[in-house]
ZABA-460729 format. One line per 5 residues: number of its first residue (from 0); their letters; for each residue x, y, z of C-alpha. Coordinates in nm, 2 decimals. Example, Ala and Ser with C-alpha at 12.3 -4.5 7.8 and 13.67 -1.06 7.14 Angstrom:
REM ZABA-460729
0) as) 1.23:-0.45:0.78; 1.37:-0.11:0.71;
//
This chain:
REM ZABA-460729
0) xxxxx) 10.70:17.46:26.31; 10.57:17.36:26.00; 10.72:17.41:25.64; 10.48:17.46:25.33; 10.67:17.50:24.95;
5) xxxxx) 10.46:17.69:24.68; 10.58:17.72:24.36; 10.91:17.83:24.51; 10.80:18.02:24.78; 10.80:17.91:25.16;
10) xxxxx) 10.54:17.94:25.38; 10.51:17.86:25.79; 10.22:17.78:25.96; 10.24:18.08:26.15; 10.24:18.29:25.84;
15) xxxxx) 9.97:18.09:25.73; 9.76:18.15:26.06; 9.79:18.50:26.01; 9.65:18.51:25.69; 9.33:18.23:25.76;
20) xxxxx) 9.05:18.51:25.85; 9.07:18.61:25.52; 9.14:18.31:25.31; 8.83:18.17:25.55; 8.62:18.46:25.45;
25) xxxxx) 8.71:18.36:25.09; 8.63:18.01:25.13; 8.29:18.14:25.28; 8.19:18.35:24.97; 8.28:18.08:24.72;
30) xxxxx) 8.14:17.79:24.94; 7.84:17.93:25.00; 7.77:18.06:24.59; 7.83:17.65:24.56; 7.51:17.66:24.83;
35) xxxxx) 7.29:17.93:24.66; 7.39:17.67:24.31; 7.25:17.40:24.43; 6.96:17.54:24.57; 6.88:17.75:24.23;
40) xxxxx) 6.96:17.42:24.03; 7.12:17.64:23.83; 7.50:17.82:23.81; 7.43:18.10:23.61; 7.09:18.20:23.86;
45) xxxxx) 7.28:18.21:24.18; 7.57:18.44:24.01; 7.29:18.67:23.89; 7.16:18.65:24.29; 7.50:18.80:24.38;
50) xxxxx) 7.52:19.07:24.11; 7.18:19.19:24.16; 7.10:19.14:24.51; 7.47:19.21:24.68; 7.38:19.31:25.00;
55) xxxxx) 7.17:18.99:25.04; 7.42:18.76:24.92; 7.72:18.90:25.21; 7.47:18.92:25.43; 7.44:18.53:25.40;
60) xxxxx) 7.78:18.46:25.37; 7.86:18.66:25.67; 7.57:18.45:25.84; 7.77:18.11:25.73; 8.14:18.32:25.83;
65) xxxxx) 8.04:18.39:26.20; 7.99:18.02:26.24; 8.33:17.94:26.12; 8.46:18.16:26.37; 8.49:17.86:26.67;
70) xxxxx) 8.76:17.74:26.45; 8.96:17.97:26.63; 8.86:17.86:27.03; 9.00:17.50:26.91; 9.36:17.36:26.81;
75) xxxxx) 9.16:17.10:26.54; 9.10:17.38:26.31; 9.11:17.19:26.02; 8.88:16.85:26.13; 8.64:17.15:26.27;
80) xxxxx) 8.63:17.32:25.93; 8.57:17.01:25.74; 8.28:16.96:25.95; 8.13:17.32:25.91; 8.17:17.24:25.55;
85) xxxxx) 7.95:16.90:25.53; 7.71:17.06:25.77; 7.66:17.40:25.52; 7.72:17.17:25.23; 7.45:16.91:25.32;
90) xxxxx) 7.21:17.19:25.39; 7.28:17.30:25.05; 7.26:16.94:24.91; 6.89:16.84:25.12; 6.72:17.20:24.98;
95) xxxxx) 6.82:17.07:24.60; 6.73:16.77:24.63; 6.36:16.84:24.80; 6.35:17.13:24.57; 6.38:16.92:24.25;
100) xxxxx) 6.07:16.70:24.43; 5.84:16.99:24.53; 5.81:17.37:24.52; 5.87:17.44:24.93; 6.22:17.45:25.02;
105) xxxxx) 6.40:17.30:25.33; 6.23:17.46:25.66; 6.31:17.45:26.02; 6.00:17.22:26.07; 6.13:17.01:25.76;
110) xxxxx) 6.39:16.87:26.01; 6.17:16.59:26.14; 6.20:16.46:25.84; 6.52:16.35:25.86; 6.44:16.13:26.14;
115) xxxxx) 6.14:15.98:26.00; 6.39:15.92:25.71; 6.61:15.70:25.93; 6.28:15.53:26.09; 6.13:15.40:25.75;
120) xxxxx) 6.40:15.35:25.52; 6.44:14.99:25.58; 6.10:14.95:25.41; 6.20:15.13:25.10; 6.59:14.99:25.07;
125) xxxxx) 6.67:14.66:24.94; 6.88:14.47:25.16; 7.17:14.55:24.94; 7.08:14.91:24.95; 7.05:14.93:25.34;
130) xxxxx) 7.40:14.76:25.34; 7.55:15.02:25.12; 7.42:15.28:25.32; 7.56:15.13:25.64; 7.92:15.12:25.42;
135) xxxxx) 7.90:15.41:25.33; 7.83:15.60:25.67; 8.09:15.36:25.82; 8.35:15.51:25.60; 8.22:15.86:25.63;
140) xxxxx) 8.29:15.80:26.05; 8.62:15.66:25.95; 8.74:15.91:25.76; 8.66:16.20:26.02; 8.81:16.01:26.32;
145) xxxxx) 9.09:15.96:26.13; 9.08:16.35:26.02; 9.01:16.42:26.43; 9.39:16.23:26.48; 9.59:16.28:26.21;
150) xxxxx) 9.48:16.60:26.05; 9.73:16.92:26.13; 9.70:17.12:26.45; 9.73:17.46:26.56; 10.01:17.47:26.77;
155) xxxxx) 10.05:17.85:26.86; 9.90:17.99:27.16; 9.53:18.03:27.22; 9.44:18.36:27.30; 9.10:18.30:27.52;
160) xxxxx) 9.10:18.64:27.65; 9.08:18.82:27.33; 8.95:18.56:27.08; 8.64:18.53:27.26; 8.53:18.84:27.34;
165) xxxxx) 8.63:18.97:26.94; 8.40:18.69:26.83; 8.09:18.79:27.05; 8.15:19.10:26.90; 8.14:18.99:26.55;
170) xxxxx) 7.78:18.78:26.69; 7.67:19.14:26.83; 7.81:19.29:26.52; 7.57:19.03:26.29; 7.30:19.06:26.50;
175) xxxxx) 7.32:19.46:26.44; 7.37:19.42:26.05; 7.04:19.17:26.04; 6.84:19.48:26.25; 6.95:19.70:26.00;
180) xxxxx) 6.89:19.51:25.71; 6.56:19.47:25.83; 6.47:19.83:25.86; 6.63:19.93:25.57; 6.46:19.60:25.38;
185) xxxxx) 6.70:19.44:25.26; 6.60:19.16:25.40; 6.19:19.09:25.53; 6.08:18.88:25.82; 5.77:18.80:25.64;
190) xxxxx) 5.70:18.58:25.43; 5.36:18.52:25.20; 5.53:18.31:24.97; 5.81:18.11:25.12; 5.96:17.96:24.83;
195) xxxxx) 6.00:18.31:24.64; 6.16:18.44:24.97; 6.41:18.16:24.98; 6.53:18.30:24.62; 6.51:18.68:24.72;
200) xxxxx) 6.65:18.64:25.06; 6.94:18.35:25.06; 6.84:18.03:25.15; 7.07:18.05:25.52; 6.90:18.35:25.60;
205) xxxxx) 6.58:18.22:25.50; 6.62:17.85:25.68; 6.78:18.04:26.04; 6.41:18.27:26.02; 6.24:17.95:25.99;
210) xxxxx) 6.43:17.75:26.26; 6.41:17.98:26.56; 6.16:18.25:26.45; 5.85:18.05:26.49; 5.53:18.11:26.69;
215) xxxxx) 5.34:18.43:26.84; 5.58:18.63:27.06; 5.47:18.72:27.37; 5.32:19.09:27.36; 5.42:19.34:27.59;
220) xxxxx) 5.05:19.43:27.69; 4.98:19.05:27.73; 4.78:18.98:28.08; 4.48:18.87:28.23; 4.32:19.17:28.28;
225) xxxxx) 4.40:19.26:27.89; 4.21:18.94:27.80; 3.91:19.03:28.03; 3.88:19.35:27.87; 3.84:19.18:27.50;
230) xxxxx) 3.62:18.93:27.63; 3.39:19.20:27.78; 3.36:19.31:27.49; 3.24:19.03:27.34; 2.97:18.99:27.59;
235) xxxxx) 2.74:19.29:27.41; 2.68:18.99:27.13; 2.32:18.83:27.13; 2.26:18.41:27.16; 2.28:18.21:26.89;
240) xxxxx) 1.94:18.07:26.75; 2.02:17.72:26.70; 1.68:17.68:26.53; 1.69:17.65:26.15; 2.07:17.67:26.10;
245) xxxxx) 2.17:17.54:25.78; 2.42:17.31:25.67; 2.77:17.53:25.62; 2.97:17.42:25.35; 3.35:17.61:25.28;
250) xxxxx) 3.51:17.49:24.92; 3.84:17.65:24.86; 3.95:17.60:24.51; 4.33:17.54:24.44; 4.50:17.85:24.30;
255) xxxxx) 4.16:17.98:24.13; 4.09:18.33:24.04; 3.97:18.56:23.79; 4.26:18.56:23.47; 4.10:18.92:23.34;
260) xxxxx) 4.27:19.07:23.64; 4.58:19.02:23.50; 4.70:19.31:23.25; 4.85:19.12:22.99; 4.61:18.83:22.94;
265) xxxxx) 4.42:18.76:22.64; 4.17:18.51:22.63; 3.93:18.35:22.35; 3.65:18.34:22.64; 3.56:18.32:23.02;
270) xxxxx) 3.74:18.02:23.13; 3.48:18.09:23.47; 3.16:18.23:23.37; 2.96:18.03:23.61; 3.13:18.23:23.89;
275) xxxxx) 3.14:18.53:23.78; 2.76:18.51:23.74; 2.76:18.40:24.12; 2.93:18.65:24.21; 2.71:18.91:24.04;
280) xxxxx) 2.39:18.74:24.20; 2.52:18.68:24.56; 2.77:18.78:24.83; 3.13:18.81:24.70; 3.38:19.07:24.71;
285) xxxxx) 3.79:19.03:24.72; 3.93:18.77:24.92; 4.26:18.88:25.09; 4.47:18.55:25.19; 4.81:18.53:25.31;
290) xxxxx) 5.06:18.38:25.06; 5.09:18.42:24.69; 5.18:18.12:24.45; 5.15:17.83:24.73; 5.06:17.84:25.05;
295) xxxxx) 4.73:17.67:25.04; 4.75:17.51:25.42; 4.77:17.89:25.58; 4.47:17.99:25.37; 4.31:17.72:25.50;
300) xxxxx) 4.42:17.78:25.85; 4.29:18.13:25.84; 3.96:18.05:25.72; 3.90:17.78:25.96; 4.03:17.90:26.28;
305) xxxxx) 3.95:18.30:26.27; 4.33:18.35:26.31; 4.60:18.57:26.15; 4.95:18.47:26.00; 5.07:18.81:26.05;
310) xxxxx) 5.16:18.72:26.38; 5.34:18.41:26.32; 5.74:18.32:26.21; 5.81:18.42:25.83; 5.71:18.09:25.61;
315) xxxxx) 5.55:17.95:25.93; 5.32:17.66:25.87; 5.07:17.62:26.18; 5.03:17.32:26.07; 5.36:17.21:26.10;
320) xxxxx) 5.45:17.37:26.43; 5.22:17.44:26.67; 4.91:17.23:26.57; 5.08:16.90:26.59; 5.10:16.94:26.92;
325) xxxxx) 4.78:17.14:27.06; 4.42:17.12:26.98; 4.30:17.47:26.84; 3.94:17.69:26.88; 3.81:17.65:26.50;
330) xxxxx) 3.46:17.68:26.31; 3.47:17.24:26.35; 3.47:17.32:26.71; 3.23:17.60:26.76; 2.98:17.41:26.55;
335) xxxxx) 3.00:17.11:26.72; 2.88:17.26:27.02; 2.56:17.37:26.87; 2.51:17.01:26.70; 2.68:17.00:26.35;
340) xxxxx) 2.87:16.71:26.23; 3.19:16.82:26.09; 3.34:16.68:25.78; 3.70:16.77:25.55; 3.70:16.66:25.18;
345) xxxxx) 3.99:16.70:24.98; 4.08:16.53:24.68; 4.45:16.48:24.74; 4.63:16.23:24.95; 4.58:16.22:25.33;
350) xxxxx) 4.89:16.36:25.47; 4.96:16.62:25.22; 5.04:16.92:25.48; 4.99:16.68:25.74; 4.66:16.71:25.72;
355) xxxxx) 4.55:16.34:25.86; 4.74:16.41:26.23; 4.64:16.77:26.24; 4.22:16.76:26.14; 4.22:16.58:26.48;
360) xxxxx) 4.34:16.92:26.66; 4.06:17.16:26.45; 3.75:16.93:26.55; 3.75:16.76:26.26; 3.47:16.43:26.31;
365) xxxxx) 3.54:16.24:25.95; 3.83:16.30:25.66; 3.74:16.18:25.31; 4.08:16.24:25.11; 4.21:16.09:24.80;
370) xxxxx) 4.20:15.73:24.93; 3.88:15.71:25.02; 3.70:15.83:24.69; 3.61:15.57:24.43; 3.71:15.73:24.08;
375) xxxxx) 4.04:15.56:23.99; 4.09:15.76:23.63; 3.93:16.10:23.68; 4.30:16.31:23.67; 4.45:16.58:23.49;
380) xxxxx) 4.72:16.55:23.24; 4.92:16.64:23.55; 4.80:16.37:23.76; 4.55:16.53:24.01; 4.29:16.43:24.04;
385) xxxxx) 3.96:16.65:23.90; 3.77:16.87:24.13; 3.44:16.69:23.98; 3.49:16.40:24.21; 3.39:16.62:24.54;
390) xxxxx) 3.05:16.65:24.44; 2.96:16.30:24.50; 3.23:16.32:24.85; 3.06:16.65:24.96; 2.65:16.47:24.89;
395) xxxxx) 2.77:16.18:25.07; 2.86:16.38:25.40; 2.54:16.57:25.38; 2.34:16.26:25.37; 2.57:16.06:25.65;
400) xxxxx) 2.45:16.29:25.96; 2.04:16.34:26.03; 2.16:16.72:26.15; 2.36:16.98:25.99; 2.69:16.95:25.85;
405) xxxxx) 3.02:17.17:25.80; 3.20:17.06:25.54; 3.55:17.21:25.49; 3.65:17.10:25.10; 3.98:17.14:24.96;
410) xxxxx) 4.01:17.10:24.59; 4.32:17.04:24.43; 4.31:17.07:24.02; 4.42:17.37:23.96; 4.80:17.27:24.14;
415) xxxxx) 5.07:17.36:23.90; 5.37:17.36:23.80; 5.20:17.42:23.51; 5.41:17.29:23.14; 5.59:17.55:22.96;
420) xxxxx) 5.44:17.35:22.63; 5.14:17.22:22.45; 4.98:16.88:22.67; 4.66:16.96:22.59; 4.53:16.84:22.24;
425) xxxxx) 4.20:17.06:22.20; 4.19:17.31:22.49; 3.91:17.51:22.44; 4.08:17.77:22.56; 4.34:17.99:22.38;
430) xxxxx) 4.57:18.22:22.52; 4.82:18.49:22.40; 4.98:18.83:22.51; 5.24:18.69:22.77; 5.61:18.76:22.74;
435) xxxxx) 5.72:18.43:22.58; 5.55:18.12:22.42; 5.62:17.89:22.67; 5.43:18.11:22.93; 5.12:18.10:22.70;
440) xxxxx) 5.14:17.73:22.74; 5.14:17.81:23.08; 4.84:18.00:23.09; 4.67:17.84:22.86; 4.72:17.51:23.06;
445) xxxxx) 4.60:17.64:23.37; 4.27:17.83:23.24; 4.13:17.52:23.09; 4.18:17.37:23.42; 3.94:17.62:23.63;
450) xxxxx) 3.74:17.62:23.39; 3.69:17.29:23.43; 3.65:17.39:23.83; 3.45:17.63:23.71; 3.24:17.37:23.57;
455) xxxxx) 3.20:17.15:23.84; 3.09:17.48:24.09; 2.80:17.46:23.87; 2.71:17.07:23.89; 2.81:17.11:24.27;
460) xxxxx) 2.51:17.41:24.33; 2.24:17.23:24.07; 2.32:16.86:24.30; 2.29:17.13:24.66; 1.97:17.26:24.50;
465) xxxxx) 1.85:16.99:24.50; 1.88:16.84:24.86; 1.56:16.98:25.01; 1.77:17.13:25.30; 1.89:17.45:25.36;
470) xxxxx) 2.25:17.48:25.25; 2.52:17.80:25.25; 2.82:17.76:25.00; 3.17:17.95:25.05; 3.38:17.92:24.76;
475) xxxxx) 3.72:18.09:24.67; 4.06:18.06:24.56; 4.31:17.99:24.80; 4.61:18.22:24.67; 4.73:18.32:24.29;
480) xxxxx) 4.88:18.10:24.06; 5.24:18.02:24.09; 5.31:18.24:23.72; 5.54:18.52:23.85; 5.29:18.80:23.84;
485) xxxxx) 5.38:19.11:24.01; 5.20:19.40:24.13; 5.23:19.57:23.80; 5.08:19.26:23.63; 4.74:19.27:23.83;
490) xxxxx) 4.45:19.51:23.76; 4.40:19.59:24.17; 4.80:19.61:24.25; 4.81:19.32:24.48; 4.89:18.98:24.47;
495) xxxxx) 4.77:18.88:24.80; 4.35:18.89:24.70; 4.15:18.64:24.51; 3.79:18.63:24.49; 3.50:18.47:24.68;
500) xxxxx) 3.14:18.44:24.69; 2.87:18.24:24.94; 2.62:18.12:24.74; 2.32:17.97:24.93; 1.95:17.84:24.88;
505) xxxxx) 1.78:18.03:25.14; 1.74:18.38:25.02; 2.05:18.56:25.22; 2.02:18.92:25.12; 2.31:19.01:24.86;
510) xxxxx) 2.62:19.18:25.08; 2.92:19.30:24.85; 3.23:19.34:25.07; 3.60:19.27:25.07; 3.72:19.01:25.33;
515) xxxxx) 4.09:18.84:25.51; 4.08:18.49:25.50; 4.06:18.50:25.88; 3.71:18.71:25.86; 3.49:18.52:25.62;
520) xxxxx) 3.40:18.26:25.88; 3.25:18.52:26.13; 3.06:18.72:25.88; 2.94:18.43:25.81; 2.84:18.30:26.12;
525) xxxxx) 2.71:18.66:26.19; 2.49:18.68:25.87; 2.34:18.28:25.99; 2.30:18.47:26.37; 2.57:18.25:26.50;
530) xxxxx) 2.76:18.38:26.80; 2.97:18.17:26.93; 3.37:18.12:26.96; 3.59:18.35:27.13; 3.78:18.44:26.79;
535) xxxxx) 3.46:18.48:26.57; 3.28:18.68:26.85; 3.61:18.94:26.85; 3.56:18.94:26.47; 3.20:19.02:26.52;
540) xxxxx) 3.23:19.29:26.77; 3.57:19.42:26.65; 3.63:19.44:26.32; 3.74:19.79:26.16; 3.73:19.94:26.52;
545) xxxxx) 4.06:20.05:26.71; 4.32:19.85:26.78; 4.17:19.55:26.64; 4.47:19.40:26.46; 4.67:19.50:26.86;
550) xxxxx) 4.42:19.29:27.07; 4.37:18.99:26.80; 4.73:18.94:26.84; 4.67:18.91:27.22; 4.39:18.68:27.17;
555) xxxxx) 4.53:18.43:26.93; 4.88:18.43:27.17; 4.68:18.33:27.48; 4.46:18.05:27.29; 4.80:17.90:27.13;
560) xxxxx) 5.10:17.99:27.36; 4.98:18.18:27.66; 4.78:18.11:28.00; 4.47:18.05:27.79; 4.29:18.31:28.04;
565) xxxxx) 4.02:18.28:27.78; 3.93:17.93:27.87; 3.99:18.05:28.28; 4.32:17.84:28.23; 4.25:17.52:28.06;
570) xxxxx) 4.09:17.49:27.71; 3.80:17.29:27.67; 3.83:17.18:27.29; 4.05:16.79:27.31; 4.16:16.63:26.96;
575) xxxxx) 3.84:16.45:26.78; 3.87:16.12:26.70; 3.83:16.15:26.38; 3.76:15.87:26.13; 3.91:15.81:25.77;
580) xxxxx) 3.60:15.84:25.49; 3.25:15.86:25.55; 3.17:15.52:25.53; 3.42:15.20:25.69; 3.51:14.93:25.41;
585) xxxxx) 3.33:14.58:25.49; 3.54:14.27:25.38; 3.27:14.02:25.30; 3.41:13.69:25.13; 3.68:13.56:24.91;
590) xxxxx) 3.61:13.37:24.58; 3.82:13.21:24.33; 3.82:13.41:24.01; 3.75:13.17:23.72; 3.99:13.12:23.45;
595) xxxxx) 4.27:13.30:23.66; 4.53:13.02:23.83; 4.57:13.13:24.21; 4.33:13.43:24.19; 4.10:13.60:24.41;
600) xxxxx) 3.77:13.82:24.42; 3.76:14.00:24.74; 3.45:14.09:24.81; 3.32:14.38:25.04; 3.21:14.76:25.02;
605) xxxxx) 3.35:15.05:25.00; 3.65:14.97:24.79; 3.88:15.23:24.63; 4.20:15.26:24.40; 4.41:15.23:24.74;
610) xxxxx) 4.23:14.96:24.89; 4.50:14.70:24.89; 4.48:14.31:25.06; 4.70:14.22:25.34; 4.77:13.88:25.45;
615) xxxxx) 4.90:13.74:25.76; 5.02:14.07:25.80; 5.20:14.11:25.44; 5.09:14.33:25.18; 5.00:14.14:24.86;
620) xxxxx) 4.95:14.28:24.47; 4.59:14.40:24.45; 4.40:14.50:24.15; 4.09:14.77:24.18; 3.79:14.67:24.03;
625) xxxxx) 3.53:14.81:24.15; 3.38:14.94:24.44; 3.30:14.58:24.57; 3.58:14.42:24.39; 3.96:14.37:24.42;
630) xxxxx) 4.12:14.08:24.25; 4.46:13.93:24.38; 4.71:13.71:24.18; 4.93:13.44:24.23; 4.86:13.38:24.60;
635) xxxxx) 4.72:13.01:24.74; 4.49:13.06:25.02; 4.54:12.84:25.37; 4.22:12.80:25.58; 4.43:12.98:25.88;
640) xxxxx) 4.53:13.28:25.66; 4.42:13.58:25.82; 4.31:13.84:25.55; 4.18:14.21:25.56; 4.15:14.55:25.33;
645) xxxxx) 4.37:14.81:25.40; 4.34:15.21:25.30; 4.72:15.29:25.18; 4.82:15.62:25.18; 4.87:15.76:24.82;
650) xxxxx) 5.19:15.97:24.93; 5.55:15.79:24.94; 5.56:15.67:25.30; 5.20:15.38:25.19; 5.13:15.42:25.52;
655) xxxxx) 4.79:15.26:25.65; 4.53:15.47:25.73; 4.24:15.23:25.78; 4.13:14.89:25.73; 3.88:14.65:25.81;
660) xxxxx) 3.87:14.38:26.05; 4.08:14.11:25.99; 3.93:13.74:25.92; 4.00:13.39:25.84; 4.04:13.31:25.53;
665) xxxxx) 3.81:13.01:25.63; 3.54:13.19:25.70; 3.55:13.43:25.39; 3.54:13.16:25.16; 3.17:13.07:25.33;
//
């Protein structure tokens, strides 16, 4: 038996085991405010969590608690609870350290990251660093195997037959608390902004949702003959007239919407004139999306693919679950059958949301992102880069194809976090009436930004107008700005609407009318007399009608997770094979650049800011010049030296995502 002296008074270990429940509850409630901390940044935030949101915070402790319950079905108690706290700890430590990177927290489909982590950090660790790593693991394993032997154990007797069964109660106990809490809403298994339901909701609670409530669940009135019955339905449509159809071109602006809706807002003018005046003179109405604040890829994966989040895990990203591994019926499909070419613009970097693996799966034919578009200085004093520069992208995929075009655009200026003071020297805007100066700044920041967006809508529809072919524009805001607005704060009472409008140069007649994200592409289509894809057809025939939200759930299920009795089994759409930028990057010669000691024109097309020269397979320092231009320093050519351009990513990883074909230095210097 072992002895332990406090301050006097003597304690056994089997005194002490019969006091550990609660002492390990207490543990559990500090440990895990130590969690919320670090997550919050912040001390003083995740104390006011507990106070005003109580329920919520036991709830999450209790969460962490029932996992600390195997301690008891093992004699290594204390090795297994210093490995339940570096597993809850390091949770706590990965959310606040990508949460002092970006606004998302850590997600269930975040978890791959860790492993692409271990695959590429030997290109971004010194030697030395990769050695201190290994060190430092090595010592980390040392340390628990020498905890596993030497560390105390429980020596009393292990009571199987009760200890088990009391801690599947406790499980079934939790499980009952988290049915209740739903009910009641304390807690919400949906999520439209996941990074604001991360702080009202406990980050375990919200990271468990995430993990293993992803998907469509299977409905109960899921079957064949359920499927047959909607598609029926969708026979009364008429057949497309492929004759005439113009190009289609979708452009949703980042975090853009009206500021007048919001109550408190004062403004010296209308930071958006030019849409409001579109709105006034064509098709528009409210545009209901399906996050608040961020979110952008699910507004975008409504809009393309027909489809609902509703139906889909709390915080889920499609993009991030079940898109990297299936293709998926979308408007780049649909139109591809009836002869479009189908394009994706967006003027951030090419895996931003995964975007470069997953345009593949939605039909996508060509990608023009941030790497491939020529302006090297066109950003905002935030760093992204200005919606203006789609207007040459979006001309240039018009004029690539001799048919019709879809173009899906994303912008990208209007991104916060926007500064809680003064960056701008002149802002033509002014702002007042929010609570505090520094979320004037805030305002006042990010209304001189769409109306700069606001501005290039306008150069965007004079450049369309003038194409000489017939051309329908979709533009809207993607979600609300990340400002902390709450229902109160908006002039409708809902955070979950922007605005849109389809401008066009054909005459459409003027339809007013309030739209989900996961509609506009039908009514669309319908308005153009196109009929075709099994999603925008159920739209078409079934919107407003009885149990429409009921059988679109059925629908999406069997295209993503089901039999895909749709396609009679087997869907027909496979993963395009898609090509970086609209136009490949020629590498034409290499000439020495006078005055410059071991320097290099290379010469070729097509060059951008991330056009960079590789060597005999090693990266070398490249300067951007021009289009046609890069310049490289300090290198001495061999005739043998194999030399081509490379497209970099912009994002951390620099990973390649095109280049030209490789070629002798030799020959180049012909």
């Amino acid at each position: 038996m072992e002895v332990f002296f406090i301050k006097g008074i003597t304690i056994t270990s089997a005194r002490l085991n019969k006091i550990s429940l609660p002492l390990q509850m207490l543990a559990v409630l500090l440990g895990y405010y130590v969690i919320e901390a670090i997550s919050r940044h912040s001390l003083r935030d995740a104390f006011y969590f507990a106070r005003e949101k109580p329920l919520v915070f036991l709830y999450n402790a209790g969460l962490i608690f029932v996992t600390t319950l195997v301690v008891y079905l093992v004699r290594r108690r204390v090795f297994v609870r210093v490995l339940l706290v570096i597993f809850w700890m390091g949770l706590g430590i990965i959310n606040g350290v990508l949460l002092s990177q970006r606004v998302t927290p850590f997600t269930g489909p975040d978890l791959h990251l860790i492993t692409d982590a271990l695959k590429i950090a030997n290109r971004y660790l010194p030697m030395v660093g990769m050695v201190i790593v290994v060190i430092l693991m090595a010592i980390a394993f040392f340390g628990l195997a020498l905890l596993f032997f030497k560390a105390p154990r429980y020596e009393g007797k292990l009571y199987y037959r009760y200890n088990v069964p009391l801690i599947l109660v406790a499980v079934a106990a939790f499980a009952g608390a988290t049915n209740l809490a739903l009910e009641k809403r304390v807690l919400s298994n949906y999520f439209g902004n996941i990074a604001f339901a991360y702080e009202d909701y406990g980050y375990p609670y919200c990271l468990a949702t995430t993990i293993f409530n992803t998907g469509i669940n299977c409905p109960p009135e899921y079957s064949q003959s359920s499927i047959q019955a909607i598609m029926r339905e969708e026979d009364r449509l008429a057949q497309t007239d492929t004759d005439d159809l113009p190009n289609i071109i979708f452009l949703q602006l980042e975090s853009f919407f009206d500021p007048y809706m919001v109550n408190y807002l004062k403004l010296s003018e209308d930071p958006i004139p030019n849409f409001r005046r579109m709105m006034k003179e064509y098709s528009s109405g409210y545009y209901r999306v399906p996050s608040v604040g961020a979110g952008t890829a699910n507004t975008e994966f409504e809009t393309i693919t027909g489809m609902s989040l509703r139906y889909f895990g709390p915080g889920e990203y499609p993009y991030k679950s079940i898109l990297k591994e299936t293709t998926c019926e979308s408007a780049p499909f649909v139109l591809k059958q009836l002869g479009y070419t189908t394009h994706a613009v967006h003027n951030n970097e090419a895996n931003f949301y995964g975007r470069r693996s997953i345009f593949p799966n939605l039909g996508f034919d060509t990608f023009t992102s941030e790497e491939y578009m020529e302006e090297e200085d066109d950003h905002t004093p935030l760093g992204w880069v200005r919606d203006r520069v789609l207007t040459q992208s979006i001309m240039d995929c018009l004029e690539s194809s001799e048919g019709r075009d879809y173009i899906y655009t994303i912008s990208v200026q209007g991104h916060g976090d926007y500064p809680e003071e003064p960056i701008l020297e002149d802002p033509q805007i002014t702002v007042s009436g929010s609570a505090t100066e520094e979320q004037n700044y805030k305002w006042e920041y990010y209304v001189n930004e769409i109306h700069e967006m606001d501005e290039f809508i306008q150069e965007l529809t004079e450049e369309l107008e003038e194409l000489g072919e017939p051309v329908v524009l979709v533009m809207y805001g993607d979600h609300l700005p990340t400002m902390g607005l709450e229902v109160r704060d908006m002039k409708n009472r809902y955070l979950f609407q922007t605005q849109y409008v389809i401008w066009d140069n054909m005459g459409l007649k003027k339809k007013d009318e309030n739209l989900a994200a996961y509609q506009i592409a039908a009514e669309l289509f319908q308005r153009l007399g196109i009929f075709e894809g099994n999603v925008f057809r159920y739209h078409q025939v079934r919107k407003n009608t009885k149990n429409y939200q009921v059988d679109l759930e059925l629908l999406q299920y069997d295209i993503l997770y089901g039999e895909q009795y749709v396609y009679e089994g087997r869907s027909p759409f496979r993963a395009a094979r898609m090509r970086m930028g609209i136009y490949d990057a020629t590498l034409d010669a290499v000439r020495p650049a006078p005055g410059l000691k071991n320097s290099s024109y290379i010469i070729g097309t097509h060059f951008t800011p991330s056009s960079e020269v590789m060597i005999n397979g090693e990266y070398v320092e490249t300067n951007y010049l021009n289009p046609t231009t890069l310049l490289i320093s300090e290198y001495e050519f061999d005739k043998m030296d194999k030399v081509k351009v490379v497209q970099r990513s912009n994002s951390s990883t620099r990973k390649a995502l095109s280049s030209t074909y490789e070629r002798y230095y030799s020959v180049l210097k012909q």
